[in-house]
C-alpha positions as CSV (number, residue, x, y, z in Angstrom):
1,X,17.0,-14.6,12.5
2,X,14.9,-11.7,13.1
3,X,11.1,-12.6,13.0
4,X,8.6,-10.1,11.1
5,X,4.8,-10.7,10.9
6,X,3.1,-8.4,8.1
7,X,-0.7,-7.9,8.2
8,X,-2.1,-7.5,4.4
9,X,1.1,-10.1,3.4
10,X,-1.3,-11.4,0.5
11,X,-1.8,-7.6,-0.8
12,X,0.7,-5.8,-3.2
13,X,2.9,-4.3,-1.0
14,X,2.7,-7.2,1.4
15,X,4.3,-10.0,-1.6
16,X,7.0,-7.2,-2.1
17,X,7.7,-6.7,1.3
18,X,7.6,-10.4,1.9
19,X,10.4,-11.1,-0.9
20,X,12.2,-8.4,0.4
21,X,12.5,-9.6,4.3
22,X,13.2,-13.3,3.0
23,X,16.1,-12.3,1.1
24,X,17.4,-10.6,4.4
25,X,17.0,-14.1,6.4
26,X,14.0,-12.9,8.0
27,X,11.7,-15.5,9.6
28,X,8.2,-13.9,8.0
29,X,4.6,-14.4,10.1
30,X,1.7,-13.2,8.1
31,X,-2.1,-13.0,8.5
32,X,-4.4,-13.8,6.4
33,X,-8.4,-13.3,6.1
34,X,-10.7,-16.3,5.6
35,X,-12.4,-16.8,2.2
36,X,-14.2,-18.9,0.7
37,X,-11.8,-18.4,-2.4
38,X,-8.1,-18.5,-2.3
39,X,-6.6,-15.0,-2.5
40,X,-3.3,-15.7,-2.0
41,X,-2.0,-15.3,-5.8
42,X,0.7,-12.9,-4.9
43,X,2.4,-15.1,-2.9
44,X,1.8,-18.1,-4.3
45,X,5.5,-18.8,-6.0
46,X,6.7,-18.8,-1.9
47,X,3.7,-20.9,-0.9
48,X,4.8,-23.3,-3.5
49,X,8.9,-23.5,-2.5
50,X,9.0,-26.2,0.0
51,X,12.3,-24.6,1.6
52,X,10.5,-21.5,2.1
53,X,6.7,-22.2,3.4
54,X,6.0,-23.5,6.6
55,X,10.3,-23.5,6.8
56,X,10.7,-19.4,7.1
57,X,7.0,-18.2,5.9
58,X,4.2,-18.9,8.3
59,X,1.0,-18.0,7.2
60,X,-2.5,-17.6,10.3
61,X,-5.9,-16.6,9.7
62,X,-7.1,-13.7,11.4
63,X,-8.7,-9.9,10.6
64,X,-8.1,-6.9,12.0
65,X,-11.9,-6.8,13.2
66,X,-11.2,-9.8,15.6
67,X,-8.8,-8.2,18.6
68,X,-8.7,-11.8,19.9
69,X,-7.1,-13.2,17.1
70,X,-4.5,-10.6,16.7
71,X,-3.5,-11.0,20.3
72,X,-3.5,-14.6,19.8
73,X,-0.9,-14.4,16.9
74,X,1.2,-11.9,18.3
75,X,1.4,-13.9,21.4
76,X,2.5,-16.7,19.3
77,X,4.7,-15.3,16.7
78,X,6.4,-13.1,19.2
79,X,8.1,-10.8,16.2
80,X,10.7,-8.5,16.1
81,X,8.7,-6.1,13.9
82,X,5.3,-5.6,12.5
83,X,4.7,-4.3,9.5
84,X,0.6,-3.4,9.4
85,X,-0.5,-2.9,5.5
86,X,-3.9,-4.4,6.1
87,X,-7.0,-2.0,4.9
88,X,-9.9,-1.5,3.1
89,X,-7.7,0.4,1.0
90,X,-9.7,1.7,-2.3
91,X,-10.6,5.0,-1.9
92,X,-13.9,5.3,-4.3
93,X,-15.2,1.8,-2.2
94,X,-14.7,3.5,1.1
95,X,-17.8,6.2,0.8
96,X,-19.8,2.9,-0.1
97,X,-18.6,1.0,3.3
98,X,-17.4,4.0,5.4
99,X,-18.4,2.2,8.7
100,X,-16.2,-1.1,7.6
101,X,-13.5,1.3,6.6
102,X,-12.9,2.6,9.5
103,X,-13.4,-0.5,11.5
104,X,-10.4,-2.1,9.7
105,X,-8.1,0.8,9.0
106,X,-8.8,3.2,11.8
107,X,-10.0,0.8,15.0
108,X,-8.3,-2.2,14.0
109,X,-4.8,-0.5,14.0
110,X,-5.5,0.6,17.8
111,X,-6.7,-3.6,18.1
112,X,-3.0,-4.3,16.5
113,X,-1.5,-1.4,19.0
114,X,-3.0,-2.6,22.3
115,X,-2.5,-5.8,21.4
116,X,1.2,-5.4,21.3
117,X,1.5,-3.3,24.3
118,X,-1.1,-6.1,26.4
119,X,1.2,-8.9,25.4
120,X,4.0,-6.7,27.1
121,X,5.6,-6.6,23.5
122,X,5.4,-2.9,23.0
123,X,9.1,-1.9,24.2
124,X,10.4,-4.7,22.1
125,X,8.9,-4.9,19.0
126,X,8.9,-2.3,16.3
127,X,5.9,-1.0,14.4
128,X,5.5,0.0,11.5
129,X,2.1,1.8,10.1
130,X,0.4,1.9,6.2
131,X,-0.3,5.6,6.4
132,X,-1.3,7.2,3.0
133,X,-0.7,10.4,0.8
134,X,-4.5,11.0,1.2
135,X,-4.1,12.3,4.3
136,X,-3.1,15.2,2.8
137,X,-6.0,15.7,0.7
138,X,-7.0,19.4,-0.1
139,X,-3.8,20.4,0.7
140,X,-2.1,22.5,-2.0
141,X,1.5,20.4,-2.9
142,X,4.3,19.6,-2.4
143,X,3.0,17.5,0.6
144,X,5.8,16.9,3.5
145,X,6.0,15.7,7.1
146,X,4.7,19.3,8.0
147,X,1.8,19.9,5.4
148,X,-1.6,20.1,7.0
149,X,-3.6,17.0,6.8
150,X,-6.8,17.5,5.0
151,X,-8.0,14.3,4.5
152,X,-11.4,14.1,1.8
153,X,-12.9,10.1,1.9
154,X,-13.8,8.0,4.7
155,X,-10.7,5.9,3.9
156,X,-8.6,9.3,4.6
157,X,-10.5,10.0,7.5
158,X,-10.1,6.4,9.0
159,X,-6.3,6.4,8.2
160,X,-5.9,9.6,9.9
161,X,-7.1,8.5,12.8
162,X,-4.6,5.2,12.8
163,X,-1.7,7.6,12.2
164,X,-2.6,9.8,15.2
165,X,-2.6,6.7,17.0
166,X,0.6,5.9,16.1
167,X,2.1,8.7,17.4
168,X,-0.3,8.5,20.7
169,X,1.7,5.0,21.1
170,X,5.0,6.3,20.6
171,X,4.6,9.1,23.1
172,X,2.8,7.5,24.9
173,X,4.3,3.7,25.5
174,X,7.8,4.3,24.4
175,X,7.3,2.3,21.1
176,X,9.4,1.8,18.1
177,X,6.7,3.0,16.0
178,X,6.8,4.3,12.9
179,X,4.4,5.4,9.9
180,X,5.2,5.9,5.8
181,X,3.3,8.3,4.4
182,X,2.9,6.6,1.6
183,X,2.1,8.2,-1.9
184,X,0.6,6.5,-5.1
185,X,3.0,3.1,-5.5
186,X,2.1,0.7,-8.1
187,X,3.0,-2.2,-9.9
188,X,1.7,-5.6,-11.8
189,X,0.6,-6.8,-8.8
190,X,-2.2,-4.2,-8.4
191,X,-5.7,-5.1,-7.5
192,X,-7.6,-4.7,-10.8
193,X,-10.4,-1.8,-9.4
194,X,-7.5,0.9,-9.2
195,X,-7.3,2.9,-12.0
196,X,-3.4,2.5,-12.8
197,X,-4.0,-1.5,-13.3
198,X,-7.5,-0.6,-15.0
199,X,-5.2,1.2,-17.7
200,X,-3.0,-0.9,-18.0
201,X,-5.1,-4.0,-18.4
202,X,-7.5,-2.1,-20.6
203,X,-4.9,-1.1,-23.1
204,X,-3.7,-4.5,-23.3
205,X,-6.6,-6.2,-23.7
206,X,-7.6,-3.2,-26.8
207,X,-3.9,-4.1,-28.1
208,X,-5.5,-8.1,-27.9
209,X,-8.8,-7.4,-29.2
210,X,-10.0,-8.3,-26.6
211,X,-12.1,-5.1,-25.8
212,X,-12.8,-1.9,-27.8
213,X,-13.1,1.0,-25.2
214,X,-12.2,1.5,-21.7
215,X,-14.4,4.0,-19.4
216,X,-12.2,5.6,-16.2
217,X,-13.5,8.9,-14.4
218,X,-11.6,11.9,-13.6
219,X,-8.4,11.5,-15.8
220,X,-7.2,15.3,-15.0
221,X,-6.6,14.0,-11.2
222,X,-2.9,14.5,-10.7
223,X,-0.9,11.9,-8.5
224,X,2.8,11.2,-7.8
225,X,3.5,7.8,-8.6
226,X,6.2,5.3,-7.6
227,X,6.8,1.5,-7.7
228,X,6.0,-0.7,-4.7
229,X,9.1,-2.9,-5.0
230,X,11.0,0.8,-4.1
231,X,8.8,1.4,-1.1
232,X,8.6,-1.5,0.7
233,X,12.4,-0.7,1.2
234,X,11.6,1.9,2.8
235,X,9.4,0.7,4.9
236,X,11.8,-1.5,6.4
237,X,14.5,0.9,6.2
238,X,12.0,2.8,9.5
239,X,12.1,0.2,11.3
240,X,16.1,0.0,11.4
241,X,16.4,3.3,12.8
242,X,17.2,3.7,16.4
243,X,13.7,5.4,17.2
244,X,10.4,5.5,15.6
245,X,9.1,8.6,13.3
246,X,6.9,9.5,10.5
247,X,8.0,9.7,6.9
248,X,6.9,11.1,3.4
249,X,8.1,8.1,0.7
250,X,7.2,9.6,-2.8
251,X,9.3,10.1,-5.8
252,X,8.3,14.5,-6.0
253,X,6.8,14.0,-9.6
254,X,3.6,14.7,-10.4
255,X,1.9,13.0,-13.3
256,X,-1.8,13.0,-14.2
257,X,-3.9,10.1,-15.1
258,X,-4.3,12.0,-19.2
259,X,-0.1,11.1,-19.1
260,X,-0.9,8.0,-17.5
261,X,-3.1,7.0,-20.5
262,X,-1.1,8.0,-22.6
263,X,2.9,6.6,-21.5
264,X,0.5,3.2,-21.3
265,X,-1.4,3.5,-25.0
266,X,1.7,5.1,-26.6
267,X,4.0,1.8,-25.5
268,X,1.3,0.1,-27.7
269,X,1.5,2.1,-30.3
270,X,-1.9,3.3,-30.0
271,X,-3.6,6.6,-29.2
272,X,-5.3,6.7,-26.1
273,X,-8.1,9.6,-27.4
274,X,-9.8,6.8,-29.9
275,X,-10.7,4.3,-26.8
276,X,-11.4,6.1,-23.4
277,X,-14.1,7.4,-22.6
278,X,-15.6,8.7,-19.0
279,X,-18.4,8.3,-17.1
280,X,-19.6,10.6,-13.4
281,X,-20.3,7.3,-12.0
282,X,-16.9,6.8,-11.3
283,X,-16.5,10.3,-9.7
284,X,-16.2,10.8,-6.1
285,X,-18.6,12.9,-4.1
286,X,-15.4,14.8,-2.5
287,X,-12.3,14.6,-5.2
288,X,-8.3,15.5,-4.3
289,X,-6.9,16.8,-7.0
290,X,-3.8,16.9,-7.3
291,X,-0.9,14.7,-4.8
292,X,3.2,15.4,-5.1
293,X,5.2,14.3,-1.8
294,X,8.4,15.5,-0.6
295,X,10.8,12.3,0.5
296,X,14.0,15.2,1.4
297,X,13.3,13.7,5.0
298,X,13.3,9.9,3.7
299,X,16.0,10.1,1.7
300,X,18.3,12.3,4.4
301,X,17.4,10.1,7.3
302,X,16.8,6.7,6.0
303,X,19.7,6.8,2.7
304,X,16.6,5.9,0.5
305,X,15.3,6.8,-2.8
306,X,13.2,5.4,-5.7
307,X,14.7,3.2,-8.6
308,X,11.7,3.6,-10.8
309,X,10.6,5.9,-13.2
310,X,7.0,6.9,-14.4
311,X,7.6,5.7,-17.8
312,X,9.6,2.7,-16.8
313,X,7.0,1.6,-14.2
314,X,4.1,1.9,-16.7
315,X,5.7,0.2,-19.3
316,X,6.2,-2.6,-16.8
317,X,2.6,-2.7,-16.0
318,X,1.4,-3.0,-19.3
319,X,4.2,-5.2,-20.6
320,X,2.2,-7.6,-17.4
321,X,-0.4,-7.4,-19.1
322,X,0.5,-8.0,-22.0
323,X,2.4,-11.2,-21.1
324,X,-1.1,-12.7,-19.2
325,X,-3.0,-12.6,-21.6
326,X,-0.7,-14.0,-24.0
C-alpha cells in the first residue's frame, strides 16, 4: 500500500482527496491543527468507520508554523507522497492577517520542503503543492502555465512565493514536485465565509424562511468554477507522472457571481434581484476581476478533465442546503 499524508485533510479538498486515496488502497497520514473545538466534520463518516480510522487513516496534530512538528511526522509516517492543501486560504481574511498568511502558506510550505529533504526523503517522496488561480491576478484571461503572474492580496502574494519554491526544490534537489494551479473548485463541503457557500446557504435558508435578504459584495467579479471532487483527481493524477511540473486545473468557463445568484435562486424558484443586496464592506482594497484557466496542458498530459458543470454543481450546493436544514 502506498502511504500519502495530506496537510489541510480536515478542509474541503482534503475530505475529497481523502476519499479518493482510500478507494485506491492508499494508507492516508493527515495533520491536523489543535482546537479547542472539533473541526473535523468533513471527515467525520471515516473517523467513525472502525475498519477505516486508526486501520488505514491516521490522523497527528501539528501546524505548518511548528517546523518541528512537521519533521516529526514526516519522520514517522515516512509517505510516498504529500499532498500540502493547508492555508489561510480566504482571500478577503488575508489583508486582515497578511503576516499569519504568509507564515502558513508561503514560509510553512519551505518548513514542509526542508523538512522532506532533512529527513533525506526528498528523492523518494513526491510533492504535491495547493497553488491558486490568484496567482494570476490582474492578468487579462485565459490564464495558462505561461500567463504572467500578477498576484493582488497577501494570500496571492504568499502563495506565489510557495510555488517559486516549489520549483526552487525541483531544480534544485531533484524532487518529484509538483504544483496545481488551481482555479475556483467548490462544493457542499465549502467553508461558509466564501461567497459560493454564502449563496447557496442564503438562498436556502430565504427558500426556508429562515432569512429575508442576503448581502454579498462585488457580484460582477467573474470566476471559472469547477467541483472539488474533479480536482482532487487531478491532483493525484501529478503525482503519478514520472517527473514533477506545474499544472493549470480549471474547467475554461467563465461565470460571474450575478449568474451564480441566479443558477442558485432560479433552482428555487425565486428571483434573486428581490433578496440580495451589497454592501463596500465586503469589497477588497485590490479586486481581480475576472479568472478563466486553460487545463489544454492538464488534460494532454495528465488524461484529466472535469465531470461537473456550473449548473450542475450549483444545484448540488444548494440542494445541500436545502437537505440541512430540513
Amino acid at each position: 500500500m502506498k502511504k500519502a499524508l495530506i496537510t489541510g485533510i480536515t478542509g474541503q479538498d482534503g475530505s475529497y482527496l481523502t476519499e479518493l486515496l482510500l478507494d485506491k488502497d492508499y494508507v492516508v497520514h493527515g495533520i491536523v491543527r489543535r482546537a479547542s473545538s472539533f473541526n473535523r466534520q468533513r471527515i467525520e463518516h471515516l473517523i467513525q468507520d472502525s475498519e477505516i480510522y486508526n486501520q488505514r487513516l491516521f490522523l497527528h496534530y501539528g501546524d505548518m508554523t511548528d517546523s518541528s512538528a512537521l519533521n516529526r511526522i514526516i519522520e514517522k509516517t515516512r509517505p510516498d507522497e504529500v499532498y500540502n492543501l493547508a492555508a489561510q486560504s480566504h482571500v478577503g481574511i488575508s489583508f486582515g492577517v497578511p503576516e499569519y498568511t504568509c507564515d502558513v502558506d508561503a514560509i510553512g510550505v519551505v518548513r514542509l520542503l526542508d523538512a522532506l529533504r532533512e529527513t533525506g526523503m526528498a528523492g523518494t517522496t513526491r510533492f504535491y503543492q495547493a497553488s491558486t488561480s490568484e496567482l494570476f491576478g490582474s492578468s487579462p484571461p485565459p490564464q495558462s502555465e505561461t500567463t504572467p503572474f500578477r498576484p493582488r492580496s497577501p494570500y496571492a502574494a504568499a502563495k506565489l512565493c510557495a510555488h517559486w519554491m516549489v520549483v526552487n526544490y525541483r531544480e534544485g534537489y531533484g524532487m518529484h514536485a509538483s504544483s496545481g494551479i488551481l482555479f475556483n473548485h467548490e462544493s457542499p463541503r465549502r467553508g461558509e465565509n466564501f461567497v459560493t457557500r454564502k449563496i447557496a446557504l442564503g438562498a436556502a435558508r430565504i427558500k426556508k424562511g429562515l432569512a429575508d435578504s442576503l448581502t454579498l459584495g462585488n457580484l460582477d467579479a467573474r470566476r471559472d468554477w469547477g467541483h472539488a471532487r474533479d480536482f482532487v483527481k487531478a491532483m493525484h493524477l501529478m503525482l503519478q507522472q514520472p517527473r514533477g511540473d506545474d499544472y493549470v486545473v480549471a474547467t475554461g468557463e467563465m461565470h460571474s457571481v450575478r449568474e451564480f445568484l441566479e443558477e442558485a435562486f432560479g433552482h428555487l424558484e425565486l428571483d434573486w434581484r428581490d433578496f440580495v443586496g451589497t454592501d463596500p464592506r465586503y469589497t477588497r482594497p485590490t479586486e481581480v476581476d475576472a479568472l478563466c484557466g486553460d487545463p489544454s496542458k492538464a488534460m494532454g498530459v495528465l488524461g484529466w478533465k472535469p465531470e461537473t458543470d456550473f449548473a450542475s454543481l450549483v444545484r448540488e450546493m444548494v440542494d445541500a442546503e436545502m437537505a440541512r436544514l430540513g
